[in-house]
VOKOL-561663 format. One record per residue: chain; residue number from 1; x, y, z of N, C-alpha, C in turn. Coordinates in Angstrom, 1 decimal, always signed. Example, Ala and Ser with C-alpha at 12.3 -4.5 7.8 and 13.67 -1.06 7.14 Angstrom:
# residues 2
chaine A, num 1, nX +13.2, nY -5.7, nZ +7.8, caX +12.3, caY -4.5, caZ +7.8, cX +13.2, cY -3.3, cZ +7.8
chaine A, num 2, nX +12.8, nY -2.2, nZ +7.1, caX +13.7, caY -1.1, caZ +7.1, cX +12.9, cY +0.0, cZ +7.9
This chain:
# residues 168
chaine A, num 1, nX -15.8, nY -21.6, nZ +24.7, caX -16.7, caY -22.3, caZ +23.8, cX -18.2, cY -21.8, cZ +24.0
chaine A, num 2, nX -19.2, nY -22.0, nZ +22.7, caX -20.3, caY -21.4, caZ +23.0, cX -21.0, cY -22.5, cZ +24.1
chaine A, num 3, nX -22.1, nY -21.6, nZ +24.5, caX -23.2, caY -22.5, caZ +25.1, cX -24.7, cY -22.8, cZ +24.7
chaine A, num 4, nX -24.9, nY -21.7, nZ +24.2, caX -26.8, caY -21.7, caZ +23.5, cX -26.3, cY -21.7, cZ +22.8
chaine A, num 5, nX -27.5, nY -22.6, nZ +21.6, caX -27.3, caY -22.7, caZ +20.5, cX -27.2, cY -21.7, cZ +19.3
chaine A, num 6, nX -27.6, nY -20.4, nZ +19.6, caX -27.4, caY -19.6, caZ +18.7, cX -26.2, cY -18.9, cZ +18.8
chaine A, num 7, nX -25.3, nY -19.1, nZ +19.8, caX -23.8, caY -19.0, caZ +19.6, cX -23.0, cY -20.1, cZ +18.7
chaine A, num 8, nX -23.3, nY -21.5, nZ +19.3, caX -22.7, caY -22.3, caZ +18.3, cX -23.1, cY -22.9, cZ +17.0
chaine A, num 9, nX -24.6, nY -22.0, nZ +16.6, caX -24.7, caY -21.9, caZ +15.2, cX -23.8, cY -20.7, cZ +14.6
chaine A, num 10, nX -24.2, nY -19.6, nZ +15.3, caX -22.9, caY -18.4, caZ +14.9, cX -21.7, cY -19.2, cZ +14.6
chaine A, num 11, nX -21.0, nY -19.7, nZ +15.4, caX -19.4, caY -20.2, caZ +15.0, cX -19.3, cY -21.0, cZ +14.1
chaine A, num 12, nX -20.4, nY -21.8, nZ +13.9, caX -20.4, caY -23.0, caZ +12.8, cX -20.3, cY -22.0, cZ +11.2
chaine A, num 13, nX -21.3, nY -20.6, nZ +11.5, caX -21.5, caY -19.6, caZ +10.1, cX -20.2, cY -18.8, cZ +10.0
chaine A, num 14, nX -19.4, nY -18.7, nZ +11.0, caX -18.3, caY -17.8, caZ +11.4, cX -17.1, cY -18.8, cZ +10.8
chaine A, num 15, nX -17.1, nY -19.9, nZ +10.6, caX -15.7, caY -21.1, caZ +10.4, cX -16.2, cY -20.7, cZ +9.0
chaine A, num 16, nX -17.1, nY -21.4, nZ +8.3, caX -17.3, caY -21.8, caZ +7.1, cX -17.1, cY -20.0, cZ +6.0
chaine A, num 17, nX -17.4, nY -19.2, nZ +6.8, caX -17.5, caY -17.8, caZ +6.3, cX -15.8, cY -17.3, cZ +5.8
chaine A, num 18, nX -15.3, nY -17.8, nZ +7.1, caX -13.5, caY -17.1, caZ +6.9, cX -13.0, cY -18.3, cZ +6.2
chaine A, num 19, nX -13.4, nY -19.6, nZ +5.9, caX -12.9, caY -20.4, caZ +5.1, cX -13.4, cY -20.2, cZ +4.1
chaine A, num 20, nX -14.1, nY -19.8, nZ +3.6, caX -14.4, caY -19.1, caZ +2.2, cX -13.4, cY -17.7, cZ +1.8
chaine A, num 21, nX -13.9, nY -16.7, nZ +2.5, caX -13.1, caY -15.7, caZ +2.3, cX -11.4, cY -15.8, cZ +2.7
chaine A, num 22, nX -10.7, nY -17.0, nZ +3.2, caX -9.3, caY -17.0, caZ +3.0, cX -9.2, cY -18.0, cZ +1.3
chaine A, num 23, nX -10.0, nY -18.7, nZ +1.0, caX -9.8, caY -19.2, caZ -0.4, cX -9.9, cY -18.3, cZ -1.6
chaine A, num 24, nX -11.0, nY -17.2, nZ -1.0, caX -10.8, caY -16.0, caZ -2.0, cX -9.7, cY -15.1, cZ -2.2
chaine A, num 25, nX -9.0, nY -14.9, nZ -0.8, caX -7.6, caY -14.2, caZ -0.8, cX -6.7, cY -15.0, cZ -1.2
chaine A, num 26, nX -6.1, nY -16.4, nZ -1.4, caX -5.1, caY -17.0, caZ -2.0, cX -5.6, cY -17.4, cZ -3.3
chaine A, num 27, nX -7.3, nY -17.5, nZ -3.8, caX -7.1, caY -17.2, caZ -5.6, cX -6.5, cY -15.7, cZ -5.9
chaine A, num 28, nX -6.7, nY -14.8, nZ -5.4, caX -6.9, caY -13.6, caZ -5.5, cX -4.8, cY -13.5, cZ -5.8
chaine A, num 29, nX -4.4, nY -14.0, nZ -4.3, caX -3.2, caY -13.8, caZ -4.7, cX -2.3, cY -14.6, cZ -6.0
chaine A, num 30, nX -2.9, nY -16.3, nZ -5.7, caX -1.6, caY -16.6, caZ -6.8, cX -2.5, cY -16.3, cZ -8.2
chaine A, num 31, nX -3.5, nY -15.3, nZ -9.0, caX -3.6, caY -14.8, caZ -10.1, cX -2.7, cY -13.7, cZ -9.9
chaine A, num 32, nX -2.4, nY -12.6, nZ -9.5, caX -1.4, caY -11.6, caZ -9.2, cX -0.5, cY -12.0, cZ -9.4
chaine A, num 33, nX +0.5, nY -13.1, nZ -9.0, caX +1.3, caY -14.0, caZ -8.9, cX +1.4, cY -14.5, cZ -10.3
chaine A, num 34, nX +0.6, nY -15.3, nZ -10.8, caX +0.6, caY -16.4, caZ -12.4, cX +0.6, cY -14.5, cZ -13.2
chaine A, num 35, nX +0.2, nY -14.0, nZ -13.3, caX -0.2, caY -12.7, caZ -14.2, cX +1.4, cY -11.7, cZ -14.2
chaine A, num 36, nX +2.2, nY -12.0, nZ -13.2, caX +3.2, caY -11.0, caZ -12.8, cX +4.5, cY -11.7, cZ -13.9
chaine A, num 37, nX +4.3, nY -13.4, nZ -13.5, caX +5.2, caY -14.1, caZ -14.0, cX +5.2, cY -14.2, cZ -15.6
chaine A, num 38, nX +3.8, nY -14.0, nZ -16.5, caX +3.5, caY -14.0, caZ -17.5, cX +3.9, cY -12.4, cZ -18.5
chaine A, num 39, nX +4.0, nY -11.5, nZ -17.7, caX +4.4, caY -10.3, caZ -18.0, cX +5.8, cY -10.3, cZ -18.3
chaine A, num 40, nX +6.6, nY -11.3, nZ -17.0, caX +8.1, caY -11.3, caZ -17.1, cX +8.4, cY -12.0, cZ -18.2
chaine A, num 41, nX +7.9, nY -13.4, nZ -18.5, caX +8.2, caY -14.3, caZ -19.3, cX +8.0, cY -13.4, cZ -21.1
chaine A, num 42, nX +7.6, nY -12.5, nZ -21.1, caX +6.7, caY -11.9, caZ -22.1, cX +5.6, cY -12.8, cZ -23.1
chaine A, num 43, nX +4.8, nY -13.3, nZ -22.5, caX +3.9, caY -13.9, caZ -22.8, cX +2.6, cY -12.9, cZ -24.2
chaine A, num 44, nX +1.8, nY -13.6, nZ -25.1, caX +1.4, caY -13.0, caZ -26.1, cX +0.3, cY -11.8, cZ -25.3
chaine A, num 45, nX +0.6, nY -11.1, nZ -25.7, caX -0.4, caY -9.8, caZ -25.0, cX -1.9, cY -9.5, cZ -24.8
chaine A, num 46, nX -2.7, nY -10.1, nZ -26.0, caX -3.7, caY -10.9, caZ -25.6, cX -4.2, cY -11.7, cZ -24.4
chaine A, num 47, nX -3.2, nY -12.5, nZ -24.0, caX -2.9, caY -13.5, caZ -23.0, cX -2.5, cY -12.9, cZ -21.8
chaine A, num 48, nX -1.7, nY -11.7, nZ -21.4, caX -1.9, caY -10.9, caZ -20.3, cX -3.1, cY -10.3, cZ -20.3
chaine A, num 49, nX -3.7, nY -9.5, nZ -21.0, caX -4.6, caY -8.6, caZ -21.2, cX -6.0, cY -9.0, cZ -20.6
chaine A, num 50, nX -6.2, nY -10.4, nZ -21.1, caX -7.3, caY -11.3, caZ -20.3, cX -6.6, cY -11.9, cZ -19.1
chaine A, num 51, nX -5.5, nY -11.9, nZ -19.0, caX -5.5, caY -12.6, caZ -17.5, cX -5.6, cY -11.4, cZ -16.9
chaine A, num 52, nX -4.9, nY -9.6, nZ -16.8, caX -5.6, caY -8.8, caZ -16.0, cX -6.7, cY -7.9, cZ -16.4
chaine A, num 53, nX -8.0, nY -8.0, nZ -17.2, caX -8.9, caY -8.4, caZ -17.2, cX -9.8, cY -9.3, cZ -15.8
chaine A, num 54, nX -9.3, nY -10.2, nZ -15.6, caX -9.9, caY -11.6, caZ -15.0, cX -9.1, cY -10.9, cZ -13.3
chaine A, num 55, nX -8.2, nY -10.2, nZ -13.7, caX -7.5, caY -10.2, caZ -12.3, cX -8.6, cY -9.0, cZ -11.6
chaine A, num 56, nX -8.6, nY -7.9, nZ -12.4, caX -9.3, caY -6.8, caZ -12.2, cX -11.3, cY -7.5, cZ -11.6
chaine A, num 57, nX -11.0, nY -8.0, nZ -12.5, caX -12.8, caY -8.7, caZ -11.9, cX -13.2, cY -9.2, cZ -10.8
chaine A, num 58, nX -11.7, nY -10.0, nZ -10.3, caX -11.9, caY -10.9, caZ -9.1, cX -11.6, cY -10.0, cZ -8.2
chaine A, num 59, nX -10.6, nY -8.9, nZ -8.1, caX -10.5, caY -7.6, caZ -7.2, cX -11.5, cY -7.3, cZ -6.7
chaine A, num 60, nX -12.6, nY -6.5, nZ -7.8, caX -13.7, caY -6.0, caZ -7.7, cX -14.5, cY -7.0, cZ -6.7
chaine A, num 61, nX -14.3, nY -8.3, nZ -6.9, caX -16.0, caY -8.9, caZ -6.3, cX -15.2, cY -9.1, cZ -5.0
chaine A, num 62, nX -14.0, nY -9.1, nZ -4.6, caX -13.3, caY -9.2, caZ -3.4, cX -13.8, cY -8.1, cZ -2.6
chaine A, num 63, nX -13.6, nY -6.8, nZ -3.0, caX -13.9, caY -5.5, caZ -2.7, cX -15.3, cY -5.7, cZ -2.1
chaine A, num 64, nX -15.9, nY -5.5, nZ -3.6, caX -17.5, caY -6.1, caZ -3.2, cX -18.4, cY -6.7, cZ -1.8
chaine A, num 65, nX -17.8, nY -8.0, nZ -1.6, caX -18.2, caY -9.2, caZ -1.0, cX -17.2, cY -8.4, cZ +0.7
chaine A, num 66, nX -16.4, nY -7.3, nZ +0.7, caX -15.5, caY -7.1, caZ +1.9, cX -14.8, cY -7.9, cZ +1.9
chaine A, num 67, nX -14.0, nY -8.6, nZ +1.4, caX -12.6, caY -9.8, caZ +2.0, cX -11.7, cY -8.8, cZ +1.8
chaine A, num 68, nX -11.3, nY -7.9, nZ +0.9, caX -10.2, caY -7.1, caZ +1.0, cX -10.8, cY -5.8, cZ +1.3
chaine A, num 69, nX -10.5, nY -4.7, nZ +1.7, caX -10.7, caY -3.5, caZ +1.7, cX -10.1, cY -2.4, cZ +0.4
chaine A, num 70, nX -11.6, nY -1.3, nZ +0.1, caX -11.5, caY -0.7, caZ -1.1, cX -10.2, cY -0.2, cZ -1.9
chaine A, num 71, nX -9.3, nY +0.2, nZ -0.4, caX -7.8, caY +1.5, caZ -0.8, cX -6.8, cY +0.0, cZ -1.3
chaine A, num 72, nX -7.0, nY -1.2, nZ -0.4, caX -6.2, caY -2.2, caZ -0.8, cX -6.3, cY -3.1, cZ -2.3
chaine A, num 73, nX -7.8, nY -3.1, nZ -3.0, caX -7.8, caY -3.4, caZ -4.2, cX -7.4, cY -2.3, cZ -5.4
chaine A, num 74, nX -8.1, nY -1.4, nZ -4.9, caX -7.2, caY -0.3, caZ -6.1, cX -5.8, cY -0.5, cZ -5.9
chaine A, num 75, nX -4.8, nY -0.6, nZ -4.5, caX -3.6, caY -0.5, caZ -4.7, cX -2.9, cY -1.6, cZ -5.5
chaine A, num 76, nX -3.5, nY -2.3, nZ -5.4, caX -3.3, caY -3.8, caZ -5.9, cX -2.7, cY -3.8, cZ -7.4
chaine A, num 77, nX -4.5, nY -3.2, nZ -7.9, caX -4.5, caY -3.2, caZ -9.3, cX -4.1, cY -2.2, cZ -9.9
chaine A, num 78, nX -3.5, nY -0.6, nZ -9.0, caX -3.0, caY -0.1, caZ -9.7, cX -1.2, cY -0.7, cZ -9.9
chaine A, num 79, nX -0.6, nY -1.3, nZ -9.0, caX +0.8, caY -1.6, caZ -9.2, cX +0.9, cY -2.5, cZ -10.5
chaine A, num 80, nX -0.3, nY -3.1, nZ -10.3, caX +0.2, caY -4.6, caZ -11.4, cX -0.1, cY -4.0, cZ -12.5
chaine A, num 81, nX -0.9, nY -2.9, nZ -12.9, caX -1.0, caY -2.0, caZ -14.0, cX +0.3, cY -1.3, cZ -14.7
chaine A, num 82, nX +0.8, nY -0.7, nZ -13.5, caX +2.5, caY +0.0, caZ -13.8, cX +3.0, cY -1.2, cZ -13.9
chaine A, num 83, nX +3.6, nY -2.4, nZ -13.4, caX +3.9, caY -3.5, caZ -13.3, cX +3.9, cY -3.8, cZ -15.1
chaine A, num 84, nX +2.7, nY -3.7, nZ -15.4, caX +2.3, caY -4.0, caZ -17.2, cX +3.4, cY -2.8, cZ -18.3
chaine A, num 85, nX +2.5, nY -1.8, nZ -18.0, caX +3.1, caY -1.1, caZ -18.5, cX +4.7, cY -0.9, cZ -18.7
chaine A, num 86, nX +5.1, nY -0.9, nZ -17.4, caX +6.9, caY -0.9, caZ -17.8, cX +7.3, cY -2.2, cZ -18.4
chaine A, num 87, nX +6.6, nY -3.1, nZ -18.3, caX +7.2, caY -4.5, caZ -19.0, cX +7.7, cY -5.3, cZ -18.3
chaine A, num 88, nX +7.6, nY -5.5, nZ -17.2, caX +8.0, caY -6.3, caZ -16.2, cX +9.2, cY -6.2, cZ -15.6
chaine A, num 89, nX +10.0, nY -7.4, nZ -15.6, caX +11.3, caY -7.3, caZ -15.3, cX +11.8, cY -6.7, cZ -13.9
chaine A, num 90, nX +11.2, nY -5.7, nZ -13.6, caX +11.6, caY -4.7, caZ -12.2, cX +10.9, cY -5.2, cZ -11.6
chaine A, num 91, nX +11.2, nY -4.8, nZ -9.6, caX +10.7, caY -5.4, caZ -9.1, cX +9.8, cY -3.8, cZ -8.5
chaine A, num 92, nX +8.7, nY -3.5, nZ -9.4, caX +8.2, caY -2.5, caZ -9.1, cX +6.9, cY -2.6, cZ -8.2
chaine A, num 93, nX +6.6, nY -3.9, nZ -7.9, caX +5.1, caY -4.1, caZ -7.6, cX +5.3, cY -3.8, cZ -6.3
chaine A, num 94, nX +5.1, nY -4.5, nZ -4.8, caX +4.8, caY -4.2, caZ -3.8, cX +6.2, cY -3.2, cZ -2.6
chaine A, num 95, nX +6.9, nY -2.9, nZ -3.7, caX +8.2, caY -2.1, caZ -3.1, cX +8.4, cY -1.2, cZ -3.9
chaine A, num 96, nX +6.8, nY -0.5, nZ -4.6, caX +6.8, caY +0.9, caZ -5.1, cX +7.2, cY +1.2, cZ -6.2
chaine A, num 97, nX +7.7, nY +1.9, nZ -7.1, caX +7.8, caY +2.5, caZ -8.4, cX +9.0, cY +2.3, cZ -8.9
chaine A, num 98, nX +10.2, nY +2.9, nZ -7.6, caX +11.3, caY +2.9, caZ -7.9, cX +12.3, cY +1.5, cZ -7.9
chaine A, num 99, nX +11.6, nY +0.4, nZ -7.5, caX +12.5, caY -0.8, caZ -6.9, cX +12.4, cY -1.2, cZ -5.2
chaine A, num 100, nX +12.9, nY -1.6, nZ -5.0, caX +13.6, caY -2.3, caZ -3.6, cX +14.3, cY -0.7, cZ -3.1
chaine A, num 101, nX +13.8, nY +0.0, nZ -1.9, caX +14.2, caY +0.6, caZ -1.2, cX +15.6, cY +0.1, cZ -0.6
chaine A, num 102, nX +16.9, nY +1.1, nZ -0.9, caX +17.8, caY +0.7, caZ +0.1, cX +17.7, cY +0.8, cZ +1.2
chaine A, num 103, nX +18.5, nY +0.7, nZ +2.2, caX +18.3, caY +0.8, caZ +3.7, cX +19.3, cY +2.0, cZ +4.1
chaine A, num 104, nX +19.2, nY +2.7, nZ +4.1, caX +20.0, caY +3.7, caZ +4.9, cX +21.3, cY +3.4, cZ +5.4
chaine A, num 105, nX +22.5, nY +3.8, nZ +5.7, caX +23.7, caY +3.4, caZ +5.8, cX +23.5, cY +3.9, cZ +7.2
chaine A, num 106, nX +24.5, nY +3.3, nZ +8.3, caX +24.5, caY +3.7, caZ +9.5, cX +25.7, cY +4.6, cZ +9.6
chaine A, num 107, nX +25.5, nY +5.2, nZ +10.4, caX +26.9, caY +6.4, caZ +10.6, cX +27.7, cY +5.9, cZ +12.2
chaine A, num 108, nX +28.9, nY +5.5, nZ +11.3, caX +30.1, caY +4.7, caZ +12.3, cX +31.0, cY +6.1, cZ +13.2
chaine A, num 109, nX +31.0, nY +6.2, nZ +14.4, caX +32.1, caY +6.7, caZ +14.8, cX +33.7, cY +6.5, cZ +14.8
chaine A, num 110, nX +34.1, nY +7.3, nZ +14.5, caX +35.2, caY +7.1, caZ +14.2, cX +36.3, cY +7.2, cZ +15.6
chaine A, num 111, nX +36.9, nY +6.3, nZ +15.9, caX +37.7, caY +6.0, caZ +17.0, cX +38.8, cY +6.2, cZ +17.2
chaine A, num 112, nX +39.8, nY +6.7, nZ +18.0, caX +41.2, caY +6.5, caZ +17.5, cX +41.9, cY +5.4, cZ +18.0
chaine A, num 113, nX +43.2, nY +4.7, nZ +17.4, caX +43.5, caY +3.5, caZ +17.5, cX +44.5, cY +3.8, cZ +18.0
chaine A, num 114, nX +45.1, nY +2.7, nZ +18.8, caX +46.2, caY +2.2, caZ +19.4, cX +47.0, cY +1.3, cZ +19.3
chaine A, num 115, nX +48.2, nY +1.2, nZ +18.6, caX +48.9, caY -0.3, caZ +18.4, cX +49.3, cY -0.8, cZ +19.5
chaine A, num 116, nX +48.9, nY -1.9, nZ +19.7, caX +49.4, caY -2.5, caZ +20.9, cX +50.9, cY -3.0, cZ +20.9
chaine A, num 117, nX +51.6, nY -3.2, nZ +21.6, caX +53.0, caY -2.7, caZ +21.6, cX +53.3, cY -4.6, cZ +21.6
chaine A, num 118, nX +52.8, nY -5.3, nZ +22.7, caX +52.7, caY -6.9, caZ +22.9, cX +52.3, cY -7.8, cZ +21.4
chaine A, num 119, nX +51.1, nY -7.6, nZ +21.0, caX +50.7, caY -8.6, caZ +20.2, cX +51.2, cY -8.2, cZ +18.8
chaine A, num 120, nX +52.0, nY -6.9, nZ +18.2, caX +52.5, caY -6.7, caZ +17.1, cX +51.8, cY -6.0, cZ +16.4
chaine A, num 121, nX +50.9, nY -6.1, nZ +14.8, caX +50.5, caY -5.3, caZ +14.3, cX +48.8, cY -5.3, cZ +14.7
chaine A, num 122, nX +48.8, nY -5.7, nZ +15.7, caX +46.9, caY -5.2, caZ +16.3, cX +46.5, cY -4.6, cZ +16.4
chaine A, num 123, nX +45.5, nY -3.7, nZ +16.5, caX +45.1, caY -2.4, caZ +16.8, cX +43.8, cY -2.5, cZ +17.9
chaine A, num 124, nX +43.8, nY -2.0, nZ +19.3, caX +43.0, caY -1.9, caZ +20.0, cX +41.9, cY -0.4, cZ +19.8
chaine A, num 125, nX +40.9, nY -0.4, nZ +19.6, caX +40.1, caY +0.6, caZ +20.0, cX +40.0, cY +1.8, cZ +21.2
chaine A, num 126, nX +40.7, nY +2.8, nZ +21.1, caX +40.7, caY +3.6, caZ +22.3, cX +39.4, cY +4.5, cZ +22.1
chaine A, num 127, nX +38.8, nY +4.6, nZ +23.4, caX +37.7, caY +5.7, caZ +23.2, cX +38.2, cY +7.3, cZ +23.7
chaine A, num 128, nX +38.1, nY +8.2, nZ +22.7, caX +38.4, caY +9.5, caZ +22.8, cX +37.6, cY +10.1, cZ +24.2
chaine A, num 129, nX +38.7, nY +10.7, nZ +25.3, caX +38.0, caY +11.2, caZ +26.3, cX +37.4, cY +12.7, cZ +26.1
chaine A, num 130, nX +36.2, nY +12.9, nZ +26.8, caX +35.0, caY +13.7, caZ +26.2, cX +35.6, cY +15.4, cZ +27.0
chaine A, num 131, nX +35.9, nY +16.1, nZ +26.8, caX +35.7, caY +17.3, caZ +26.8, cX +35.4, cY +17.9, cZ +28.0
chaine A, num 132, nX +36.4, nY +18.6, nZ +28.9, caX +35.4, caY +19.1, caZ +30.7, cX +34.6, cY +20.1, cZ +30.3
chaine A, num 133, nX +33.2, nY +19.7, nZ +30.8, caX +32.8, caY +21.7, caZ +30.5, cX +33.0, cY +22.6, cZ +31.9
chaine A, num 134, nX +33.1, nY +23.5, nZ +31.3, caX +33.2, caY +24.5, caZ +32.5, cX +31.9, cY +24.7, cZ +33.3
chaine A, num 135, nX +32.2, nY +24.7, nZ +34.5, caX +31.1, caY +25.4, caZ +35.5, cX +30.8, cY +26.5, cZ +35.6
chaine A, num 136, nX +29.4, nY +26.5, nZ +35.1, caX +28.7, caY +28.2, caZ +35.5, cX +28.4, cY +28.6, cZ +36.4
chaine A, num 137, nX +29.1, nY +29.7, nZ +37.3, caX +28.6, caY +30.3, caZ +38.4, cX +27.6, cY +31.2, cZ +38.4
chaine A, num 138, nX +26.3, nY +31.4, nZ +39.1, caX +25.4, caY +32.3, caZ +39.4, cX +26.0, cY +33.2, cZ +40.5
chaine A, num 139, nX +26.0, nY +34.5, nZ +40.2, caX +26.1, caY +35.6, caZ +41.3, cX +24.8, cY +35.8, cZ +41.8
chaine A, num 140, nX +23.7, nY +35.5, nZ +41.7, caX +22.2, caY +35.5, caZ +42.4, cX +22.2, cY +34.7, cZ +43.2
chaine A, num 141, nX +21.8, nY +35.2, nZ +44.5, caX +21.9, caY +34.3, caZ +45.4, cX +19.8, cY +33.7, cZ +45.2
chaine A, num 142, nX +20.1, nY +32.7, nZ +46.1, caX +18.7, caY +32.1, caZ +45.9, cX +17.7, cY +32.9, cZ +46.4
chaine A, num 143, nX +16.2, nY +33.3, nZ +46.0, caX +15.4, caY +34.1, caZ +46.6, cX +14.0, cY +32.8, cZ +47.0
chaine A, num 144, nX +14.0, nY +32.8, nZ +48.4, caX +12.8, caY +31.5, caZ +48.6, cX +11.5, cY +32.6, cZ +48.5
chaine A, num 145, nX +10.5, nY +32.2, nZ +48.3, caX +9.5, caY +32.7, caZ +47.8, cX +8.0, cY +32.2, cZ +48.9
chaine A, num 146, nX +7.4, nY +33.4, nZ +49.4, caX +7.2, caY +33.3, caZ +50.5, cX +5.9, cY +32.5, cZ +50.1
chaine A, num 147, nX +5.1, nY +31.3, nZ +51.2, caX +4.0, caY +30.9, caZ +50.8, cX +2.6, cY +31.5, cZ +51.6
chaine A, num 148, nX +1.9, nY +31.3, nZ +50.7, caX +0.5, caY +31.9, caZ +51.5, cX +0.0, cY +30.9, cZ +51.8
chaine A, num 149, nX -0.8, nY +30.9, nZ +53.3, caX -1.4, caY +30.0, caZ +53.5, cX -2.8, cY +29.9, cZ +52.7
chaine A, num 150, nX -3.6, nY +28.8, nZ +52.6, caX -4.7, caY +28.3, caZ +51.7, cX -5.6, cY +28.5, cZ +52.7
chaine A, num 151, nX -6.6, nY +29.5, nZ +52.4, caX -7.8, caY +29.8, caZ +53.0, cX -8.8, cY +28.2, cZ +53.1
chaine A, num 152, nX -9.3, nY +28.3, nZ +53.9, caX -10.3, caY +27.0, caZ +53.4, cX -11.7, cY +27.7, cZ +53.7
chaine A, num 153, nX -12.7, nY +27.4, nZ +52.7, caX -13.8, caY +27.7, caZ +52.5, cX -14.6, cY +26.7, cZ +53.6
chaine A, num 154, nX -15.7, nY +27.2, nZ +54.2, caX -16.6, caY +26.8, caZ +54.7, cX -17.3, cY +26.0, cZ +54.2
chaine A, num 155, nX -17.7, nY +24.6, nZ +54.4, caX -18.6, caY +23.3, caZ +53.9, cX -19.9, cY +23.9, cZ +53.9
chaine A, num 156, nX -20.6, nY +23.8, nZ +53.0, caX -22.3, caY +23.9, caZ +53.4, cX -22.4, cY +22.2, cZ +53.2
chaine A, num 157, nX -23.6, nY +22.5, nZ +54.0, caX -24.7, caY +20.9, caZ +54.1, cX -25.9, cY +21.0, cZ +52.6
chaine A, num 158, nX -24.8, nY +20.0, nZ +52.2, caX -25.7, caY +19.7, caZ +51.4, cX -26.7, cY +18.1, cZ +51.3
chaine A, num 159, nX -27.6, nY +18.2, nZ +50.8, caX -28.1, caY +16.8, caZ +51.4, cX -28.9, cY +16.6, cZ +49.8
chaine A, num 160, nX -28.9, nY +15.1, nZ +49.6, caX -29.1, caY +14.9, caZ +48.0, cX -30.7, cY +14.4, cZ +48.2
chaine A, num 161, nX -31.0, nY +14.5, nZ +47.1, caX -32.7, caY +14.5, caZ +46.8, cX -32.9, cY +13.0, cZ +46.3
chaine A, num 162, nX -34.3, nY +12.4, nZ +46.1, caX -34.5, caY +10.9, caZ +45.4, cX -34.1, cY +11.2, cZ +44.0
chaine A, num 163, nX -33.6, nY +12.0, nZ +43.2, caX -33.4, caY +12.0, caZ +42.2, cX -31.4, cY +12.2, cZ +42.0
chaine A, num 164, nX -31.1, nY +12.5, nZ +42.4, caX -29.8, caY +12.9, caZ +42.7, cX -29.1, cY +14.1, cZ +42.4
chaine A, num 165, nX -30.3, nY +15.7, nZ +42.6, caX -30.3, caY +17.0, caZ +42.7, cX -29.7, cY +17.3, cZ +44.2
chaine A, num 166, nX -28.7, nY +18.1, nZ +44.3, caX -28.2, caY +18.8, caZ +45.5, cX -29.9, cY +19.5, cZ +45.8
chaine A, num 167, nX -29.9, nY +19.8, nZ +47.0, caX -30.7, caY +20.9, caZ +48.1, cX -29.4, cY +21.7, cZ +48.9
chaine A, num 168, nX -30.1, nY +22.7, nZ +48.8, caX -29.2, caY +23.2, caZ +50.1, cX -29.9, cY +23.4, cZ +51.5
């Protein structure tokens, strides 16, 4: 918690600031939202046209004012733009141009099976045993590698100045 008061005037300007700017991001969203559903519905075109219009405006002062960031309003209003243009219907807005990305299929190993001879038509999972590899022999016998010893250099005296320059 603050303690001088010019901290807890800060937080008093800091609440009332993000509670403004989160009311700007949920108008912001459900017009994107009312404007998306009015496209689907096929609403009179006029009637879109001023609602994105009005959508485009409020972007801008979002932009403006910093509640959203610049790359994030353009992206916005360019999707709900394509969004218009194709005519709704798809679900082209925040999952890109083409639709709803599929997910990638996973790649199953294939197992070979075993009927179990007890429980009748069962089939147990056997795991296929992996392959020995051969051992590679080296004809090179090992060569150790002779070490040198590490010279050690002689210390000079060095002694440090009021400023913290070496002397020698």
């Amino acid at each position: 918690m603050p303690i001088t008061s010019k901290s807890k005037k800060a937080l008093r300007q800091n609440k009332s600031r993000a509670a403004y700017n989160l009311k700007i991001r949920e108008d912001l969203k459900t017009l994107l939202k009312k404007t998306r559903q009015a496209i689907d519905k096929n609403e009179p075109k006029d009637k879109i046209e001023d609602m994105l219009k009005q959508v485009q405006k409020s972007i801008d002062k979002a932009v403006q004012k910093s509640i959203i960031k610049k790359n994030t309003g353009s992206r916005k209003l360019s999707r709900l733009m394509t969004y218009y243009k194709k005519g709704g219907k798809g679900k082209t807005g925040e999952e890109g141009e083409k639709g709803i990305k599929e997910k990638p299929k996973k790649k199953v190993k294939k197992v070979a099976t075993k009927v179990m001879e007890d429980k009748g038509a069962k089939e147990a999972p056997v795991a296929k045993p992996e392959p020995a590899k051969p051992e590679v022999k080296e004809d090179k016998p090992e060569v150790k590698k002779e070490e040198k010893p590490k010279e050690e250099k002689p210390k000079e005296d060095k002694k440090k100045s009021f400023f913290g320059r070496f002397k020698k």
